[in-house]
C-alpha positions as CSV (number, residue, x, y, z in Angstrom):
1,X,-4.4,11.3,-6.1
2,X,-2.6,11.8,-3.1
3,X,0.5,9.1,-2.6
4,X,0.6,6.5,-0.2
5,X,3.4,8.1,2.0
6,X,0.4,11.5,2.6
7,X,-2.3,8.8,3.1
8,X,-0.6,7.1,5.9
9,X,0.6,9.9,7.4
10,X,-2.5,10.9,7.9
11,X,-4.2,8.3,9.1
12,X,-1.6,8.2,11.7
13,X,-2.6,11.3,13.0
14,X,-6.5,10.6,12.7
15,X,-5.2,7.0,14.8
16,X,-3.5,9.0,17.8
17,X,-6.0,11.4,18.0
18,X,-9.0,9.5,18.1
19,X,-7.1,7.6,20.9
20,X,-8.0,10.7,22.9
21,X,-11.5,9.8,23.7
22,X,-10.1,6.4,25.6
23,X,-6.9,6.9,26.9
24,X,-8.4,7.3,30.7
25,X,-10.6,3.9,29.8
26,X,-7.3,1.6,30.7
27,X,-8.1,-2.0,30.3
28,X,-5.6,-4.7,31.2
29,X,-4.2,-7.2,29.2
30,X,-5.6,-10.4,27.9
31,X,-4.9,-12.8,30.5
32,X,-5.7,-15.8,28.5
33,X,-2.7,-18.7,29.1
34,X,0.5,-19.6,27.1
35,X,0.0,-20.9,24.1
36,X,2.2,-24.1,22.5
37,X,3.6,-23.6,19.4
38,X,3.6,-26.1,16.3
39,X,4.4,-25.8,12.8
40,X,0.4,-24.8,11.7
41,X,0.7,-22.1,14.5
42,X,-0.8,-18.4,12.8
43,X,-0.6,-15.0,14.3
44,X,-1.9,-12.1,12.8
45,X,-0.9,-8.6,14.2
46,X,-3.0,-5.2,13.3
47,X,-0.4,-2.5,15.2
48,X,2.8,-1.6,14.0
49,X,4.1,-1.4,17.8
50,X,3.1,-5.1,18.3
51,X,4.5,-6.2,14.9
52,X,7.6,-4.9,16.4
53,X,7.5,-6.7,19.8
54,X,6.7,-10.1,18.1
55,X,9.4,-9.9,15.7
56,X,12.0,-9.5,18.5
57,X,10.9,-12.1,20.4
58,X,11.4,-14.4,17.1
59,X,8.1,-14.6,16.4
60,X,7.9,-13.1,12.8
61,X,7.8,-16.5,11.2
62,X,4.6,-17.0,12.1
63,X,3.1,-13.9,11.2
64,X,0.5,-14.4,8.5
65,X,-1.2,-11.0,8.3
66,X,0.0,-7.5,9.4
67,X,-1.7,-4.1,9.1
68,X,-0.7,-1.8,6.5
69,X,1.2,0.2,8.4
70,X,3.8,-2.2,9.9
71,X,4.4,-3.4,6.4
72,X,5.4,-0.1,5.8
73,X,8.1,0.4,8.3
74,X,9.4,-3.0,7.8
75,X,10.0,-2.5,4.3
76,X,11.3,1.6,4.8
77,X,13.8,-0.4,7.6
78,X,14.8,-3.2,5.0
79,X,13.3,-5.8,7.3
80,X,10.4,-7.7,5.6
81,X,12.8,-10.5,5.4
82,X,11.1,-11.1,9.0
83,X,7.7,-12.3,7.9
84,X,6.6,-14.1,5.7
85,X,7.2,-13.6,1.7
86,X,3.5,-13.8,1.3
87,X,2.3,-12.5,4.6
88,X,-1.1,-11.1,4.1
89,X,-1.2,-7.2,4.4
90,X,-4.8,-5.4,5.7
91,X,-4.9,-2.0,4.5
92,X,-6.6,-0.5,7.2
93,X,-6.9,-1.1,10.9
94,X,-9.8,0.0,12.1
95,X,-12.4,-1.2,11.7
96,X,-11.1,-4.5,11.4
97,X,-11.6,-6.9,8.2
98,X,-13.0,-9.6,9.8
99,X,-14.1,-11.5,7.3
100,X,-10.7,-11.2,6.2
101,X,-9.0,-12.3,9.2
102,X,-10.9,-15.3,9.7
103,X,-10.2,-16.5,6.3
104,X,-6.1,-16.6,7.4
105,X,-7.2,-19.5,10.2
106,X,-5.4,-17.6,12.4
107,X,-4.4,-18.9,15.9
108,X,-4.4,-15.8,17.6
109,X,-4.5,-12.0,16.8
110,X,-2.6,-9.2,18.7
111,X,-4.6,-5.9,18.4
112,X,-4.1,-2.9,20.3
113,X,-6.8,-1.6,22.9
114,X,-6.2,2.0,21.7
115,X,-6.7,1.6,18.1
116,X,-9.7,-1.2,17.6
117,X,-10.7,-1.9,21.3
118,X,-14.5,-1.3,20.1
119,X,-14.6,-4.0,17.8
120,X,-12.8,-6.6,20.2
121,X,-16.4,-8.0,21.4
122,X,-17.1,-8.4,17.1
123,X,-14.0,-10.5,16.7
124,X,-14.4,-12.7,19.9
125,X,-18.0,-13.1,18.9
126,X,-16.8,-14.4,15.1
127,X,-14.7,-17.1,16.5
128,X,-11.4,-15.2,16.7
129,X,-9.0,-15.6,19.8
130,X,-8.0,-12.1,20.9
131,X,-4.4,-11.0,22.3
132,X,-5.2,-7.4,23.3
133,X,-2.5,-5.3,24.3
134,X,-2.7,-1.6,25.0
135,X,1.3,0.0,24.1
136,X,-0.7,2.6,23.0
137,X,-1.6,3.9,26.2
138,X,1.8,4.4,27.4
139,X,3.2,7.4,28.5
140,X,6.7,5.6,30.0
141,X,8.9,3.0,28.4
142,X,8.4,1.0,31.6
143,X,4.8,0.6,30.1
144,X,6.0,-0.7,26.8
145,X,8.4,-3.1,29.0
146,X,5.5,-4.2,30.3
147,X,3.8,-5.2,27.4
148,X,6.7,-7.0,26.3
149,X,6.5,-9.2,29.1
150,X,3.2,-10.0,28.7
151,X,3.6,-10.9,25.0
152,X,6.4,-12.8,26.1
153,X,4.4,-14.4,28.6
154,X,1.6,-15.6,26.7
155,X,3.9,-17.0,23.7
156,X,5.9,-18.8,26.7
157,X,9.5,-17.0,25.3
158,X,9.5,-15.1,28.7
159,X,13.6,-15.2,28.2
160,X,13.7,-13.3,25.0
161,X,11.2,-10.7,26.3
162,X,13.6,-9.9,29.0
163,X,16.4,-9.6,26.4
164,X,14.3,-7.5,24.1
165,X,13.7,-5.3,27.3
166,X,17.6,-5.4,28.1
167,X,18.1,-4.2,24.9
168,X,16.0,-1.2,24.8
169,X,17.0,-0.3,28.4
170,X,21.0,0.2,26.9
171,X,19.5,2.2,24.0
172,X,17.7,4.5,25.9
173,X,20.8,4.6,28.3
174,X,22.9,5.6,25.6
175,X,20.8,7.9,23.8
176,X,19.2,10.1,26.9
177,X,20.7,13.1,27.7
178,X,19.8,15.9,30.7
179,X,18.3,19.5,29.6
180,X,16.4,21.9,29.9
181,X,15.6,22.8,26.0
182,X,12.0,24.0,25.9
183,X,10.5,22.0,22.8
184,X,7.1,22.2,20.8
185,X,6.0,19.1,19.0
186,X,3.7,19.6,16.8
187,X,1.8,16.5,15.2
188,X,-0.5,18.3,12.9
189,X,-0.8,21.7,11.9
190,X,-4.3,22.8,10.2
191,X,-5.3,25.1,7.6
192,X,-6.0,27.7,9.8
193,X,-2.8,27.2,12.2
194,X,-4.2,25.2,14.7
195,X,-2.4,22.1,15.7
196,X,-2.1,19.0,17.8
197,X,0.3,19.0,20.1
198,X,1.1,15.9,23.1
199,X,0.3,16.8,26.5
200,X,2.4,15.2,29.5
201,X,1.1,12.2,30.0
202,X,1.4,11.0,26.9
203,X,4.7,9.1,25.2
204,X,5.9,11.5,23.4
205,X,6.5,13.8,26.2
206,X,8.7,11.3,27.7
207,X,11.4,10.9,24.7
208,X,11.3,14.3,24.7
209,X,12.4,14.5,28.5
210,X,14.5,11.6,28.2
211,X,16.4,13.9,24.8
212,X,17.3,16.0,27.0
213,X,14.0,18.7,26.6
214,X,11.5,20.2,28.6
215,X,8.0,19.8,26.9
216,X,5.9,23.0,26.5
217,X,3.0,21.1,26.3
218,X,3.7,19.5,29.4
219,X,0.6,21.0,31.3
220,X,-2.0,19.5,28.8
221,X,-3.4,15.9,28.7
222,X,-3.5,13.9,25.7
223,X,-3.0,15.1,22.4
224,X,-4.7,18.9,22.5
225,X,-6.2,20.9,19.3
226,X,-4.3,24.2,20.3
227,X,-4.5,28.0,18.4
228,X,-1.1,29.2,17.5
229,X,-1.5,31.5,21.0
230,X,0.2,28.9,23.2
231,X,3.0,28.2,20.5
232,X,3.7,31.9,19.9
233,X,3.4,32.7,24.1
234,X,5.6,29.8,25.1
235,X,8.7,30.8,22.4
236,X,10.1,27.4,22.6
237,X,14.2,26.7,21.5
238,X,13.1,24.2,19.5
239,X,10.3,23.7,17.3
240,X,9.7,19.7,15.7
241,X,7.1,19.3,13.2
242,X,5.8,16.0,11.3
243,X,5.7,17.1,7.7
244,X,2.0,17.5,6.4
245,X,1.4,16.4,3.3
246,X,4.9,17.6,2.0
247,X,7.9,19.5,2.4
248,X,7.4,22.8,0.6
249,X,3.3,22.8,2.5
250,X,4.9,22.2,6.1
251,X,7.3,24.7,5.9
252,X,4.6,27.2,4.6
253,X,2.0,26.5,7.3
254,X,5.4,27.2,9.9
255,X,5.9,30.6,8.1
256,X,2.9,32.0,8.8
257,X,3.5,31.5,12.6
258,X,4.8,34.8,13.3
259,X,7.7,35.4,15.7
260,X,8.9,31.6,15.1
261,X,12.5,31.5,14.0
262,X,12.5,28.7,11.1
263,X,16.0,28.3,12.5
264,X,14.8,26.5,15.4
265,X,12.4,24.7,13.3
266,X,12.7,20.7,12.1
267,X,10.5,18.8,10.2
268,X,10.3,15.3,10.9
269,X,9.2,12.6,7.8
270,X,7.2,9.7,7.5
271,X,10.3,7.0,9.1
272,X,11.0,9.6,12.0
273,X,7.5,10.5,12.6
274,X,6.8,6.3,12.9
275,X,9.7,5.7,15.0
276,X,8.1,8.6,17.1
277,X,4.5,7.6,17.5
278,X,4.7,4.1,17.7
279,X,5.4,3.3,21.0
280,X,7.3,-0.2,20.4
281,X,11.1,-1.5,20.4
282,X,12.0,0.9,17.6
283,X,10.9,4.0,19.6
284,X,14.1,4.2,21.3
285,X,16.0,5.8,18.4
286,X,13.2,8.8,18.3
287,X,15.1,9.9,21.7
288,X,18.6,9.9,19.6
289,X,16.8,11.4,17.3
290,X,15.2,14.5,19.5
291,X,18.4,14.5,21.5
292,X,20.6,15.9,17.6
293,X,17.8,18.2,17.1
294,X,18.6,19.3,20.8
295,X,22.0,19.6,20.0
296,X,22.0,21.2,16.6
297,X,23.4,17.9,15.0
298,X,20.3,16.9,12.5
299,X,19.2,18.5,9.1
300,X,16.1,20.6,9.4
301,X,14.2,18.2,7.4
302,X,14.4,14.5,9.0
303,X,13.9,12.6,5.9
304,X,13.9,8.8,5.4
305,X,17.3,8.6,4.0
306,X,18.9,10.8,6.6
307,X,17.4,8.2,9.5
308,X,18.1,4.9,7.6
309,X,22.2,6.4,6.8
310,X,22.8,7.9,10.0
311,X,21.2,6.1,12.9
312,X,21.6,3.1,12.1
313,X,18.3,1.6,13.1
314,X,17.9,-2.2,13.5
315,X,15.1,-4.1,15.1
316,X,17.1,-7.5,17.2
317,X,15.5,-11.0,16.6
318,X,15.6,-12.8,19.8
C-alpha cells in the first residue's frame, strides 16, 4: 500500500494540474465585510497556502479544521503547536466534506478558487459562509501579497498583514540572486518520459527567476504535458525534479533521458516540493532553495531533513 508521503505527493500534482483548465477563469476575492472576533469564533481552512497566511496573522487559534495537506507541512515544520490540539483534519480537499464542515459550526471557511471553486455555490447553498481566495492563481509574489491583505482585511488585523508582507519582502530580498542558469523543472515525469513542466506565467517560473535562473519552459502557459524532445533540445544547466514515488524510481525515469548529465540533476522531496508549490508565506525559502541548486551548494537529493537542518525554515506569528 503505497505510504502516505507517495499519496500526497501525488495528489499534489493531480491538484496543480487540474488547476490548468481554470487558471484564465480569474475571479476576485470575496468581498464580504470584516468580521468581529469573540471567543466562539471558528475558521476552517482547506489550502495549505491559506493555513499559512492565517497562522501569521495570529489567527491559528481559531482554526478548527484544516485539510490534510496543511497538517502535513505543519507537523514536517514542527509547527502544529499553532492550531488547535484537536483541530479537525479533512483528508481530502476536493470535493469538499460538507457534511463534515458543517458539523464544526464553523464561522467562516477559507477555500481556494483554484482547488474547489466548483463546489463554492454547494457550500454557500448548505448554509456555509465562504472566504474564497485564489493564491493559487499567482504567478508573482505581489499576488500572494495581495491575498494577504485581503485576508487581513476581512479578519480586521490589516496591521499584521502588512508585517507578514514585510517579512516575506526581506526574505525574498535576501534570498534572490541575478542569472542566467537555464533550468528545467520538472513536476512529474510519466512512465513513458513525459512530464509536466511550469510554463511562464505560472509561480514557479518566478522563484526560479528570482534564484537567479532562466526558465526553459518559459514560452509555455500553465503547467504543460511535454515529450522528453523539449527537455533533451533545450540542454538546460540544471535539471530539478520532484521525487516520484521514491528515490531509487526518480532517478531511474531521469536515466533514461539520454544526453542529461545526472550531475546537473536534483531531486527535490516531499518538504521542498511543498515549500515549492504552495504559493503562501513559506514559499519564500523555495527561492533559497533554487538559488544553492544554482550555485552547486545543495545535495542532489533535497530531502526533509536536509531542508528542516539547513534552511532554517520558520513560519512568524503576527
Amino acid at each position: 500500500m503505497p505510504n502516505v508521503k507517495v499519496i500526497g505527493t501525488i495528489v499534489a500534482i493531480i491538484i496543480i494540474v487540474g488547476v490548468i483548465s481554470v487558471f484564465y477563469y480569474y475571479k476576485s476575492y470575496s468581498t464580504s465585510q470584516p468580521v468581529t472576533f469573540n471567543n466562539n469564533f471558528r475558521i476552517i481552512s482547506l489550502a495549505p497556502s491559506d493555513t499559512q497566511i492565517l497562522i501569521s496573522l495570529g489567527l491559528g487559534k481559531y482554526i478548527v479544521g484544516i485539510d490534510y495537506y496543511s497538517y502535513q507541512l505543519l507537523q514536517s515544520l514542527n509547527l502544529t503547536k499553532d492550531v488547535p490540539s484537536n483541530v479537525t483534519v479533512f483528508s481530502q480537499i476536493s470535493p469538499p466534506n460538507i457534511s463534515g464542515l458543517l458539523l464544526l459550526h464553523p464561522t467562516v471557511i477559507v477555500v481556494e478558487e483554484g482547488l474547489i471553486g466548483s463546489y463554492i455555490d454547494q457550500m454557500k447553498e448548505a448554509g456555509l459562509n465562504v472566504l474564497i481566495t485564489n493564491n493559487d492563481f499567482a504567478s508573482t509574489y505581489s499576488q500572494i501579497e495581495n491575498c494577504i491583505l485581503k485576508v487581513g482585511e476581512y479578519f480586521n488585523v490589516t496591521s499584521k498583514a502588512q508585517q507578514l508582507i514585510d517579512w516575506m519582502n526581506q526574505k525574498i530580498s535576501d534570498f534572490s540572486n541575478t542569472g542566467n542558469t537555464s533550468v528545467a523543472y520538472l513536476l512529474w515525469i510519466c512512465p513513458d518520459l513525459s512530464f509536466y513542466t511550469a510554463g511562464g506565467n505560472v509561480f514557479i517560473n518566478s522563484i526560479i527567476v528570482q534564484a537567479g535562473g532562466i526558465n526553459v519552459f518559459a514560452n509555455y502557459s500553465g503547467y504543460p504535458l511535454l515529450t522528453p524532445s523539449p527537455l533533451l533540445i533545450t540542454k538546460p544547466s540544471v535539471v530539478i525534479a520532484q521525487e516520484v514515488y521514491n528515490l531509487t524510481y526518480t532517478n531511474y525515469l531521469i536515466s533514461q533521458y539520454k544526453g542529461i548529465n545526472s550531475s546537473n540533476v536534483y531531486i527535490m522531496g516531499n518538504l521542498a516540493t511543498n515549500l515549492l508549490n504552495e504559493p503562501g508565506p513559506l514559499s519564500v525559502y523555495s527561492i533559497q532553495v533554487i538559488k544553492l541548486i544554482i550555485e552547486g551548494k545543495a545535495p542532489h537529493f533535497i530531502s526533509d531533513n536536509w531542508v528542516i537542518n539547513n534552511l532554517n525554515v520558520t513560519l512568524p506569528v503576527f
